[in-house]
C-alpha positions as CSV (number, residue, x, y, z in Angstrom):
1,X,12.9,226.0,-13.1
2,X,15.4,228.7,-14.4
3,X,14.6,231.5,-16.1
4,X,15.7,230.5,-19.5
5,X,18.2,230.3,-22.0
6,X,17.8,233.1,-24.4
7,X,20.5,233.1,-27.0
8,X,21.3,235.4,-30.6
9,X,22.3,233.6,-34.0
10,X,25.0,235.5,-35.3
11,X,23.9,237.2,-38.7
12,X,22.8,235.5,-42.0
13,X,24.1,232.9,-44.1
14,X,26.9,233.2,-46.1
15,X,28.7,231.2,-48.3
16,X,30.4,228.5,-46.6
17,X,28.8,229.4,-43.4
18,X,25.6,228.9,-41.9
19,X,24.7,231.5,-39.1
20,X,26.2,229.9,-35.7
21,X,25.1,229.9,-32.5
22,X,26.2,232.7,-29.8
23,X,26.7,231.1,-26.4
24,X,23.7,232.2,-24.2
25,X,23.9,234.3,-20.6
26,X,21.7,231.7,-18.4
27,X,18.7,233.6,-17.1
28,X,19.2,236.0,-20.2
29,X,16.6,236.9,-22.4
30,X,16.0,239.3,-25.7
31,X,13.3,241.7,-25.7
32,X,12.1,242.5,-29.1
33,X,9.5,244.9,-30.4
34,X,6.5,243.6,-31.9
35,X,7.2,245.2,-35.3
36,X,10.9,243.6,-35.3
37,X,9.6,240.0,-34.7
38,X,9.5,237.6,-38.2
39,X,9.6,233.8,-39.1
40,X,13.4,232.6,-38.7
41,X,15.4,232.3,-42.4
42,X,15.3,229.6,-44.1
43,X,19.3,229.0,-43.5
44,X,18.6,228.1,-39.6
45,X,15.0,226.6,-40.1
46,X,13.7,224.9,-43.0
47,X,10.6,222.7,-42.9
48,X,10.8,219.2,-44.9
49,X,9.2,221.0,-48.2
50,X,11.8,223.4,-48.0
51,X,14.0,220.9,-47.7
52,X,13.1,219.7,-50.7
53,X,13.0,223.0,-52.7
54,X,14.7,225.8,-51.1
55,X,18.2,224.9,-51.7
56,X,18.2,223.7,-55.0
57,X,20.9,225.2,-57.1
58,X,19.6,226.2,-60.7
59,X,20.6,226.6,-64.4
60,X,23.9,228.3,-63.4
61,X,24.3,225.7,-60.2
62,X,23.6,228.3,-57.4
63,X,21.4,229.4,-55.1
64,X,20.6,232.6,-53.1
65,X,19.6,230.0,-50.1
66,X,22.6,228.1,-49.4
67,X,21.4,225.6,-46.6
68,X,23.1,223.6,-44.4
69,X,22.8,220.4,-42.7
70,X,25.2,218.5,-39.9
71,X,24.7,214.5,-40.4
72,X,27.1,212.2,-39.2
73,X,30.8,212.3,-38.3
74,X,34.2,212.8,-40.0
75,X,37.2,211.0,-40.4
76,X,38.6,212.8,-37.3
77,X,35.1,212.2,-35.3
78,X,33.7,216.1,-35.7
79,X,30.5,216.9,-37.0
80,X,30.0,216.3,-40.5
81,X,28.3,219.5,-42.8
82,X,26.7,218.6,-45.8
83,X,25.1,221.2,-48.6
84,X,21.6,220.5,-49.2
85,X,20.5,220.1,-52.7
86,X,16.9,218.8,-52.9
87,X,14.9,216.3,-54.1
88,X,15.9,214.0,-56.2
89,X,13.1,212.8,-58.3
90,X,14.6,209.5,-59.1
91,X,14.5,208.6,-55.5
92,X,10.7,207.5,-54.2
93,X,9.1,209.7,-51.2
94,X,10.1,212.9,-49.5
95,X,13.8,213.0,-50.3
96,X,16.7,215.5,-50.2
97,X,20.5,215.2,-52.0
98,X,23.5,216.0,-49.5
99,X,26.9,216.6,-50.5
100,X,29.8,217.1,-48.0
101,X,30.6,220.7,-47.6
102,X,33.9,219.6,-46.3
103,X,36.0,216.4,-46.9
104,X,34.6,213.4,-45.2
105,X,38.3,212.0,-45.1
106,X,41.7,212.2,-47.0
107,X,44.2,210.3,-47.8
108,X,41.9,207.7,-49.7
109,X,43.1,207.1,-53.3
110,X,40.8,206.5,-56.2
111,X,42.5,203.5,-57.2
112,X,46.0,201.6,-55.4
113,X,47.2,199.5,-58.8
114,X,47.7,202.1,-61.8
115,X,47.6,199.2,-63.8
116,X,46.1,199.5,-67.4
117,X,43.5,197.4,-66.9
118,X,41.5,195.2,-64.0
119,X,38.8,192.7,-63.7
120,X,35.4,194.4,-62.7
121,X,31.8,192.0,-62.8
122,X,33.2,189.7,-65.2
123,X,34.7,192.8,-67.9
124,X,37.7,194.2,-68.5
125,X,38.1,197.6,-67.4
126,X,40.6,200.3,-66.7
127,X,42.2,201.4,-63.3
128,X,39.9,204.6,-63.6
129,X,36.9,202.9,-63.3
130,X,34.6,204.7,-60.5
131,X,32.9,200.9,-60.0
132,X,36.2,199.1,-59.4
133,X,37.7,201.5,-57.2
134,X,39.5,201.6,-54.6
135,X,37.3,205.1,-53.5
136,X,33.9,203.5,-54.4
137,X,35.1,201.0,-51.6
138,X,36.1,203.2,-48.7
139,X,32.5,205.3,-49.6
140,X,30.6,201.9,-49.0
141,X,32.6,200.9,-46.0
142,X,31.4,204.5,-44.2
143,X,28.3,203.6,-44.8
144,X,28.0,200.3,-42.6
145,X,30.9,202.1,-39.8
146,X,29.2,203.4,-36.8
147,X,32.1,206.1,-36.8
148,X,30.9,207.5,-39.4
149,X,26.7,207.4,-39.0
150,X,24.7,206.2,-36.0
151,X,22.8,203.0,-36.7
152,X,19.3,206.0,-36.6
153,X,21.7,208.1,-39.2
154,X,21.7,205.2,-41.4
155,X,18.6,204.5,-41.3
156,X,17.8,207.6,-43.2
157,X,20.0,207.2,-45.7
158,X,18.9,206.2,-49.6
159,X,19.9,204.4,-52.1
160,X,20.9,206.4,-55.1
161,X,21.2,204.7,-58.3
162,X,24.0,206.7,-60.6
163,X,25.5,206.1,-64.4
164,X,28.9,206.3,-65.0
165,X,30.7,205.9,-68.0
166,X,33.1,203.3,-68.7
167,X,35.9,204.4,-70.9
168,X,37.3,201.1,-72.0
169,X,33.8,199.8,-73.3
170,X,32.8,203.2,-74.2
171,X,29.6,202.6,-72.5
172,X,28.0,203.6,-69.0
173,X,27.0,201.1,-66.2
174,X,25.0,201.4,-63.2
175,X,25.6,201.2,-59.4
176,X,23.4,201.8,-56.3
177,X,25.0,203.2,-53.9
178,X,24.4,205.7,-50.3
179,X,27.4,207.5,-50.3
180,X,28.7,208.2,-54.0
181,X,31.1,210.7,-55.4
182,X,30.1,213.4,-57.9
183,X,29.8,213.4,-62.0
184,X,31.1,215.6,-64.3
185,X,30.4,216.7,-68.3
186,X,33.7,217.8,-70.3
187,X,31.1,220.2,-72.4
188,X,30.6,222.1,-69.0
189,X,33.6,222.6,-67.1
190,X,32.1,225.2,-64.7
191,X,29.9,222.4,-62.8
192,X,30.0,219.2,-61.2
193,X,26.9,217.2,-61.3
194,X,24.8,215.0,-58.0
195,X,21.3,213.4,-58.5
196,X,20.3,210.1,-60.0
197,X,20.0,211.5,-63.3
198,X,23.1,213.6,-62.8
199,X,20.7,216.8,-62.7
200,X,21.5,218.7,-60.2
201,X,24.3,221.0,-61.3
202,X,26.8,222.4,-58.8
203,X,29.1,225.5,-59.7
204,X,32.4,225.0,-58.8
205,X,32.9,228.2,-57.9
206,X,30.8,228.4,-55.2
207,X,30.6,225.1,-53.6
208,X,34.1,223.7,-53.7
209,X,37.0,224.6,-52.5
210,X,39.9,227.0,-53.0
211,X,42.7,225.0,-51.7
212,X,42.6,221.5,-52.4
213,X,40.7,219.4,-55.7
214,X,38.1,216.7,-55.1
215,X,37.7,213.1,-56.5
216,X,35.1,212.7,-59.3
217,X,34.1,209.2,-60.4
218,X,34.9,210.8,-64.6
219,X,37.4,208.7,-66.0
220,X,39.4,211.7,-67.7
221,X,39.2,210.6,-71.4
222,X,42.6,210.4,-73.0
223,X,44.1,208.3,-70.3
224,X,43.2,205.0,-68.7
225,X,44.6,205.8,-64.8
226,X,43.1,209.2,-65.0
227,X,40.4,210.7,-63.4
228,X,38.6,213.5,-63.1
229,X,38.7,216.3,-60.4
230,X,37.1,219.2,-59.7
231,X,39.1,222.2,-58.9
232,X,39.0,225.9,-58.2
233,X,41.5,228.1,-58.4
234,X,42.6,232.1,-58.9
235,X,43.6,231.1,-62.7
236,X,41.4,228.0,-63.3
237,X,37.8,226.7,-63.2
238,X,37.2,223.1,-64.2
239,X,38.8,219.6,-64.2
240,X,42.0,218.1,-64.2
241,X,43.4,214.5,-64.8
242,X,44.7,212.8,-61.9
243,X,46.8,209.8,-61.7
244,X,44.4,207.2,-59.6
245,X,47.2,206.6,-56.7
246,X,47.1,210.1,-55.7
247,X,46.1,210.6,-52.3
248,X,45.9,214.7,-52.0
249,X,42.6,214.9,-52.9
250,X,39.5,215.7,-50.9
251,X,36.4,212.8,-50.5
252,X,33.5,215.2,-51.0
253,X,30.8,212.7,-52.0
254,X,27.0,213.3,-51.9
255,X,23.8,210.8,-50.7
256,X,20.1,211.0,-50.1
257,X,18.3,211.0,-46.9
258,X,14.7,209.9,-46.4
259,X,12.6,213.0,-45.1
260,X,9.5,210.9,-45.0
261,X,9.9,211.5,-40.8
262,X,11.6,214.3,-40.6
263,X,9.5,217.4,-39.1
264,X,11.7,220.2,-40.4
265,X,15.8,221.2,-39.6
266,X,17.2,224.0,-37.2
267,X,20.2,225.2,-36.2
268,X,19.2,225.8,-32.4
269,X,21.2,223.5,-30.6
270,X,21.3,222.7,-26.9
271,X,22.5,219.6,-24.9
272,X,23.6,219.3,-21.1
273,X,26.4,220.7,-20.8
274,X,25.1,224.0,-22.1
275,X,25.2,226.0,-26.0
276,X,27.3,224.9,-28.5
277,X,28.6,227.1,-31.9
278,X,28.6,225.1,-34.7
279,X,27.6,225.6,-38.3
280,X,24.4,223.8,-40.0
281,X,21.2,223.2,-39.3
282,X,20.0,219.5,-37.6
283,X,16.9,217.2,-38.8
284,X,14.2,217.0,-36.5
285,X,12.3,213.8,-36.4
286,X,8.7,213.1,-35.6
287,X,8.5,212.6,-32.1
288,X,4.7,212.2,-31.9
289,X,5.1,208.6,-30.9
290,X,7.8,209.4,-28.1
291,X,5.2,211.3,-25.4
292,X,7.4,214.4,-25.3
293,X,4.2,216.1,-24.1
294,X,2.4,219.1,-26.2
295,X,2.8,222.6,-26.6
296,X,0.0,225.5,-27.6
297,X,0.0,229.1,-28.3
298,X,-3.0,231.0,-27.5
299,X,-3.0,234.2,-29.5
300,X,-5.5,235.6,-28.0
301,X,-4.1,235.5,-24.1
302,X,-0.2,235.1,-25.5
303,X,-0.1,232.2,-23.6
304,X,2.1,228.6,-23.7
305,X,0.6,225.9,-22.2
306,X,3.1,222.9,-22.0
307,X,2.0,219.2,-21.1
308,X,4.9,217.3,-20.5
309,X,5.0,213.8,-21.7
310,X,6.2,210.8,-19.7
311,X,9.7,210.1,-21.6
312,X,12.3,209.8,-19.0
313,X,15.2,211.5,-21.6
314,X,15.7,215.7,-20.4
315,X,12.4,217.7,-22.6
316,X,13.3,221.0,-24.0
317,X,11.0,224.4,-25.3
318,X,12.2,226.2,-27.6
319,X,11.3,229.3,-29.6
320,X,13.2,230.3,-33.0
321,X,12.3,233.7,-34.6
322,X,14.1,236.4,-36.3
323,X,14.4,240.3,-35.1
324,X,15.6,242.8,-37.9
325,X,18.4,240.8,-39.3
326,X,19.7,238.9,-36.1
327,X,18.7,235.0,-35.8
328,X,17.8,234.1,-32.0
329,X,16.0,231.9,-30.1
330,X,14.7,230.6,-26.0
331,X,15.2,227.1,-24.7
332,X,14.5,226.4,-21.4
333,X,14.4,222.9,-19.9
334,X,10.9,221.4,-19.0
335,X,10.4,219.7,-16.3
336,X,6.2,219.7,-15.6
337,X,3.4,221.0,-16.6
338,X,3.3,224.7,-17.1
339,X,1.6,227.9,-18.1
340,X,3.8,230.3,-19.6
341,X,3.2,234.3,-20.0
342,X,4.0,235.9,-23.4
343,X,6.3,238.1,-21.3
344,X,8.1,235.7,-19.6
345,X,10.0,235.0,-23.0
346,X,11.1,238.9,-23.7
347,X,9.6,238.4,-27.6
348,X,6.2,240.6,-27.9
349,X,5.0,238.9,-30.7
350,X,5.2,235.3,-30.2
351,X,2.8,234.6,-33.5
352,X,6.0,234.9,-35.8
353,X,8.0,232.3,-34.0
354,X,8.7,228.3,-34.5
355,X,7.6,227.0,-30.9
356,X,8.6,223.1,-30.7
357,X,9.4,220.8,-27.7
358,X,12.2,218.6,-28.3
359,X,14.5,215.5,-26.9
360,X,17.7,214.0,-28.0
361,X,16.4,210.6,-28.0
362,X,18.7,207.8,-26.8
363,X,19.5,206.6,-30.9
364,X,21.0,210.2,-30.5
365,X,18.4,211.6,-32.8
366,X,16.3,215.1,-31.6
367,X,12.6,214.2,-31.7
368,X,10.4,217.0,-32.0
369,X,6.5,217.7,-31.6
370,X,5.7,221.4,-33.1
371,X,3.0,223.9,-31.3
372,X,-0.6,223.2,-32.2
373,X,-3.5,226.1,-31.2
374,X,-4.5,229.2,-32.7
375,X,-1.1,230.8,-34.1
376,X,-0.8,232.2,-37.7
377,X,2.1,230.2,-38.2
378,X,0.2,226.8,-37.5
379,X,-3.0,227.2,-37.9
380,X,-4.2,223.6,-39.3
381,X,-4.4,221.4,-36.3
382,X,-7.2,223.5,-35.4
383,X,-9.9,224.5,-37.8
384,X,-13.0,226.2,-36.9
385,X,-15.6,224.2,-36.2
386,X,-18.5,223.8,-38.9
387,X,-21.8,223.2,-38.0
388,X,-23.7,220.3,-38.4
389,X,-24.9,219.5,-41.6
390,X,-28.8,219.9,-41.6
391,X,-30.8,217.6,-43.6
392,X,-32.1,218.8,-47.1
393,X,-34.8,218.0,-48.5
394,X,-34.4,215.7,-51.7
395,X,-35.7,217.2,-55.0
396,X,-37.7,214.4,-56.0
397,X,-40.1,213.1,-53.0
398,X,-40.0,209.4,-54.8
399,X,-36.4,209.3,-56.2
400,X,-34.8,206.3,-56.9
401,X,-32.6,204.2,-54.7
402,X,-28.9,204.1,-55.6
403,X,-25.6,202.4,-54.0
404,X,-23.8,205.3,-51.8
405,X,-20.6,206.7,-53.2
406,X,-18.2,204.8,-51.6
407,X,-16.0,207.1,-48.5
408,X,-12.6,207.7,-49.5
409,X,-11.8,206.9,-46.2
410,X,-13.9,204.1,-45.8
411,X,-14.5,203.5,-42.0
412,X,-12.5,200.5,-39.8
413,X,-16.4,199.9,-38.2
414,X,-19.0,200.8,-39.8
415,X,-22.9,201.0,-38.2
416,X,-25.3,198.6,-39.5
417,X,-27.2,201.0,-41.2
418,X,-24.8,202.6,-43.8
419,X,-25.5,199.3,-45.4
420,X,-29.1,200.9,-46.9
421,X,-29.5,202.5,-50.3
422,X,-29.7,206.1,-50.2
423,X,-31.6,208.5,-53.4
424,X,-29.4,209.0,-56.0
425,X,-27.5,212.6,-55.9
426,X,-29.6,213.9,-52.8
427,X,-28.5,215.6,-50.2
428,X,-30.1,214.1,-47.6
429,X,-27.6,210.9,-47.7
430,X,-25.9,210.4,-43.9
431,X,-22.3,210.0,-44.9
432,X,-21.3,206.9,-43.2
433,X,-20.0,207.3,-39.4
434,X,-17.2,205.7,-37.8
435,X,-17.4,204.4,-34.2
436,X,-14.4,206.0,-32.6
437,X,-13.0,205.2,-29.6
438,X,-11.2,207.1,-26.5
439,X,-8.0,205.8,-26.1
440,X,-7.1,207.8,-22.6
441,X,-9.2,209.6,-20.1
442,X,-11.7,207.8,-20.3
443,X,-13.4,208.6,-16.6
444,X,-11.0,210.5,-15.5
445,X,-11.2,212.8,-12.7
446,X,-10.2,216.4,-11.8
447,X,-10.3,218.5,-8.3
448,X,-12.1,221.5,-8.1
449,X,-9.6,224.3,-6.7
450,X,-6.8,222.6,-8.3
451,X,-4.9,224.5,-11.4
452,X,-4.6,220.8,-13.3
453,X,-6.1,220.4,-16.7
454,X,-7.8,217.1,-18.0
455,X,-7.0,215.5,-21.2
456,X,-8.7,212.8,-23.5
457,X,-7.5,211.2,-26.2
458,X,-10.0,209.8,-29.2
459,X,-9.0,207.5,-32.4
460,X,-10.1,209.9,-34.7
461,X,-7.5,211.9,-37.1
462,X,-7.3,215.8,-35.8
463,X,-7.2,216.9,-39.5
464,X,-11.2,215.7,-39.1
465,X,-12.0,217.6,-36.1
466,X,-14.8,219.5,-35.3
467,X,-15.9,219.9,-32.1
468,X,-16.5,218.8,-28.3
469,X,-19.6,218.5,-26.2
470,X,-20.1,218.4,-22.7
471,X,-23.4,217.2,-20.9
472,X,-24.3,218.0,-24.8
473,X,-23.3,221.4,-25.3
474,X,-21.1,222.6,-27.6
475,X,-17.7,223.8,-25.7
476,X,-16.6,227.1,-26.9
477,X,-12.8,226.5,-28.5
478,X,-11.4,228.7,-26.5
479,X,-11.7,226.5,-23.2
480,X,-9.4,223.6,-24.7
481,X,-6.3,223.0,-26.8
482,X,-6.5,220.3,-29.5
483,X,-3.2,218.8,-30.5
484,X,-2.2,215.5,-32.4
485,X,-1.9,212.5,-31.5
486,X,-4.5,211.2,-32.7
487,X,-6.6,213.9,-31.2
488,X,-6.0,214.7,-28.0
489,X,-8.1,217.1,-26.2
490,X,-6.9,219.3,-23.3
491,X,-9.3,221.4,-21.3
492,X,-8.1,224.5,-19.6
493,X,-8.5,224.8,-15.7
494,X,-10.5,228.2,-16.0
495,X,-13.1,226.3,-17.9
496,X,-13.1,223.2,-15.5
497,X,-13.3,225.4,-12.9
498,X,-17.1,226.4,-14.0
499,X,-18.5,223.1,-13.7
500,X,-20.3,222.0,-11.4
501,X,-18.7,218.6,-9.1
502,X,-20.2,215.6,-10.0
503,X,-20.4,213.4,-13.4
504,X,-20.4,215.2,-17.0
505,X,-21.0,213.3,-20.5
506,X,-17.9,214.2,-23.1
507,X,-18.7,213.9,-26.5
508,X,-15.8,214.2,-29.0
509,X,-17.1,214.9,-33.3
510,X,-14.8,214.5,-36.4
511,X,-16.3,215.1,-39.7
512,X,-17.5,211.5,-40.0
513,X,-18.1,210.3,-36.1
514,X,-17.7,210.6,-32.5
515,X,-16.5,208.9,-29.5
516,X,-18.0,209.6,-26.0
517,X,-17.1,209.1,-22.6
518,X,-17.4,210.7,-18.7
519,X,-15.4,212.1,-16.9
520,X,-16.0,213.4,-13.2
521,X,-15.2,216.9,-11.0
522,X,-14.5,216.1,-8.0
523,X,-15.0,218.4,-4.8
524,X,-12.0,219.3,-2.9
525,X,-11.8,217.7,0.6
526,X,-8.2,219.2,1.4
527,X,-8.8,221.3,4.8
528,X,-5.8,223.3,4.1
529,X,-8.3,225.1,1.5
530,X,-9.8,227.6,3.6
531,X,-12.5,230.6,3.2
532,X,-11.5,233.9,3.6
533,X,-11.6,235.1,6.8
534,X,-15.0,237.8,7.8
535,X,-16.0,240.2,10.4
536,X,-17.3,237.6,12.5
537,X,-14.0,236.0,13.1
538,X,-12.3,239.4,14.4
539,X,-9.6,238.6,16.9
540,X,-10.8,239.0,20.3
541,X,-7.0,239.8,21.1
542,X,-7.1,242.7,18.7
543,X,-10.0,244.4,20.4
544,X,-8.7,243.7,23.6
545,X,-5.3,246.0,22.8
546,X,-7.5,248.3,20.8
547,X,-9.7,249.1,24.0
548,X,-6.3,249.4,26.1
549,X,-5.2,252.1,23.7
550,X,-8.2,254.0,23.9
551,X,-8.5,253.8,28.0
552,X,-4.4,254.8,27.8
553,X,-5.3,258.0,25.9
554,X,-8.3,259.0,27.5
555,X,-6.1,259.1,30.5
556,X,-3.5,261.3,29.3
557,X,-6.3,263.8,28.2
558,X,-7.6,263.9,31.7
559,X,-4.0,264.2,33.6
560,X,-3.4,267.0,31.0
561,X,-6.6,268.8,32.0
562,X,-5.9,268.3,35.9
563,X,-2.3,270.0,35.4
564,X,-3.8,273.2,33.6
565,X,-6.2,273.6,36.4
566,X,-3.8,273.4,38.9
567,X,-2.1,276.7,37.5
């Protein structure tokens, strides 16, 4: 395996720009002091609640965090950036507003007959009306083009339902659309307006461009083939009427993507043929269904473990942090199983980074699965283990029998005897256990002398864990990694290497169950495994030469002797 890819992200954001990547020296890497090591900024790595919130513009439609996402293609087949706005409330689940920080095409006109007025849904309305147009067209057919989004990109992308007024009826209709362009309010020139509810306000100023105007779907009021656009200028803020055959304006429209399996976004991006610059960050989607393996940092021994899964598309480690104010981050391709020193990345304090494995799945999409273990940046999947609950006493030796509170995760099987009546408010009451089951490693095997680990796999949900057993005893955290999946743990060869060979019981406890198994150690028959060698197997060879040496001195002595007494 090579040494590594270690690579800087130029500086911070900036308006228009999100901090792009420098192409990496293979085998390079970046040493960094302990005190200089932070979390990356939000501009290159946001997590799905930041997502959400960090971007959002506010009262005056800006942001000090101006995030940046690629999604899709353009008209001309180049990646397609997009401003992130948050959530839109009006949209159900974890959800985020985009709007294209560049045109998605050109060319397009809002509407090809200027004609006064045109049939739309059984009414009569004007040329300038976003619902009959020509623009709201060419938006929907991007949409359903594989040019455009991947069939995975489209899957992510929501419905929005938006209100636009209809200047011939004076009254405001509804459409649901994915791509849709932006709103606008003639009391507030300064702004252009996304969201369902038209609340997320957008300054001009900052977000659109200098050089050419944009559609809006505003029919501009005191004409009937008019319509809005949004434009910025040296001498002028604000909107201007456009005749709805004009085809110099810029498609800038916005649409909501479901985050509900998105992980989080970076801007680290690697892919065969090496590092590529480019501007924006890119989702990363759950990949804890795709066996891309597991990763764990150890704070303790500033170690990374890495199990590689079994997918057959190229596995990648990578480590994102921040030193001073310089972005940067390590990739290196993984190939096996492996144990890496803290050193081996250059970054002395490894607690600050975002560790992740990734693939680019075949759909095109980068599944991710994040580091589990005992880091400060992600410390959940692990929680100390609490002791078993003893027993108390109730307070009243005869008290009287009541149905149990009900679990609020009521169990899938549940022992006959939670079905009894247990005293009303006492703390003796067994909360009811669930029967869990080991989905892999059940008896599995692993050689003594051997650097291998040994995983198993229960049912049970990791944010419930609590501890393991082996042949009954309580196995001190530090000898395993617990990661998700459902729960998955993975015992380190240092501890494996203190048993004994033979058979040993495993018992893995959530907070309401257990699932047991065995698994065995195995001696090592492999010859090649020699003891070191002793005193008793001194080479016979050796003390033969030694002994001719010796005799070969002694005899130079003596002829040295004779000579002197011969003067």
């Amino acid at each position: 395996m090579g040494k590594g890819i270690a690579k800087i992200l130029s500086g911070l954001l900036v308006f228009g720009m999100v901090a792009g990547l420098v192409p990496a020296i293979p085998g390079g890497t970046v040493h960094a002091k302990a005190a200089d090591v932070s979390e990356p900024g939000v501009a290159v790595y946001a997590t799905k609640e930041q997502l959400m919130t960090a971007f959002t513009p506010d009262e005056n439609g800006t942001n000090a965090n101006v995030g940046k996402l690629l999604f899709g293609k353009n008209a001309s087949g180049t990646a397609q950036g997009w401003y992130i706005l948050g959530k839109d409330n009006g949209v159900q689940g974890d959800n985020t507003i985009i709007f294209a920080a560049s045109p998605i095409a050109t060319g397009i006109n809002f509407s090809e007959n200027p004609d006064k007025e045109k049939n739309y849904q059984n009414e009569i309305v004007y040329s300038n009306h976003y619902g009959a147009s020509n623009l709201r067209n060419e938006l929907q057919k991007m949409t359903i083009d594989t040019g455009y989004f991947s069939d995975a990109e489209k899957a992510l992308m929501q419905e929005t339902e938006i209100k636009t007024w209809d200047s011939k009826n004076d009254t405001t209709y509804t459409n649901s659309d994915k791509l849709y362009a932006l709103n606008s309010n003639y009391s507030d020139n300064k702004y252009v307006l996304a969201g369902s509810a038209d609340q997320i306000k957008i300054s001009i100023k900052k977000y659109c461009s200098n050089v050419k105007s944009m559609w809006l779907r505003t029919p501009f009021r005191t004409s009937y083939c008019h319509v809005n656009v949004a434009e910025e200028s040296r001498s002028y803020t604000g909107f201007a009427g456009i005749n709805v055959t004009d085809k110099n304006q810029e498609v800038r429209p916005a649409a909501n993507l479901d985050l509900s399996n998105v992980l989080f976004a970076s801007a680290v991006n690697y892919n065969s043929s090496g590092t590529t610059q480019y501007e924006g960050m890119v989702l990363r989607l759950d990949g804890k269904d795709r066996n891309i393996g597991t990763v764990t940092y150890d704070a303790k021994t500033q170690k990374v473990n890495v199990n590689r899964g079994t997918t057959q598309d190229d596995v990648y480690i990578i480590i994102q942090y921040k030193t001073d104010e310089v972005e940067g981050c390590f990739i290196e391709k993984i190939d096996k199983n492996i144990e890496f020193d803290g050193t081996y990345f250059g970054i002395a304090d490894l607690s600050k980074c975002k560790i992740w494995l990734e693939t680019i799945a075949s759909d095109g999409m980068i599944y991710a699965v994040k580091e589990t273990g005992d880091t400060a940046q992600n410390p959940e999947p692990t929680p100390n283990p609490e002791p078993n609950p003893e027993p108390t006493p109730a307070p009243n030796p005869t008290p009287e029998a009541t149905t149990p509170t009900p679990d609020p995760t009521p169990a899938t099987t549940t022992p006959a005897a939670s079905t009894a009546t247990a005293p009303a408010a006492s703390a003796a009451a067994a909360p009811v256990q669930v029967m869990y089951d080991i989905l892999d490693g059940a008896g599995s095997s692993w050689t003594q002398n051997t650097d291998g680990s040994l995983a198993i796999r229960g049912s049970g949900e990791i944010s419930k864990f609590r501890e393991v057993k082996v042949d009954g005893v309580t196995v001190d955290p530090v000898n395993y990694t617990v990661t998700e999946g459902s729960t998955i743990i993975t015992f380190k060869p240092e501890y494996l290497k203190s048993l004994s060979a033979g058979n040993h019981s495993f018992e893995l406890v959530w907070t309401d169950g257990t699932a047991a198994t065995n698994f065995t150690v195995a001696e090592n028959t492999d010859q090649s495994v020699k003891s070191p060698k002793t005193g008793e197997d001194f080479s016979m060879a050796l003390c033969t030469a030694l002994l001719m040496v010796s005799c070969a001195g002694l005899a130079g002595i003596f002829a040295k002797r004779k000579r002197n007494l011969v003067r």
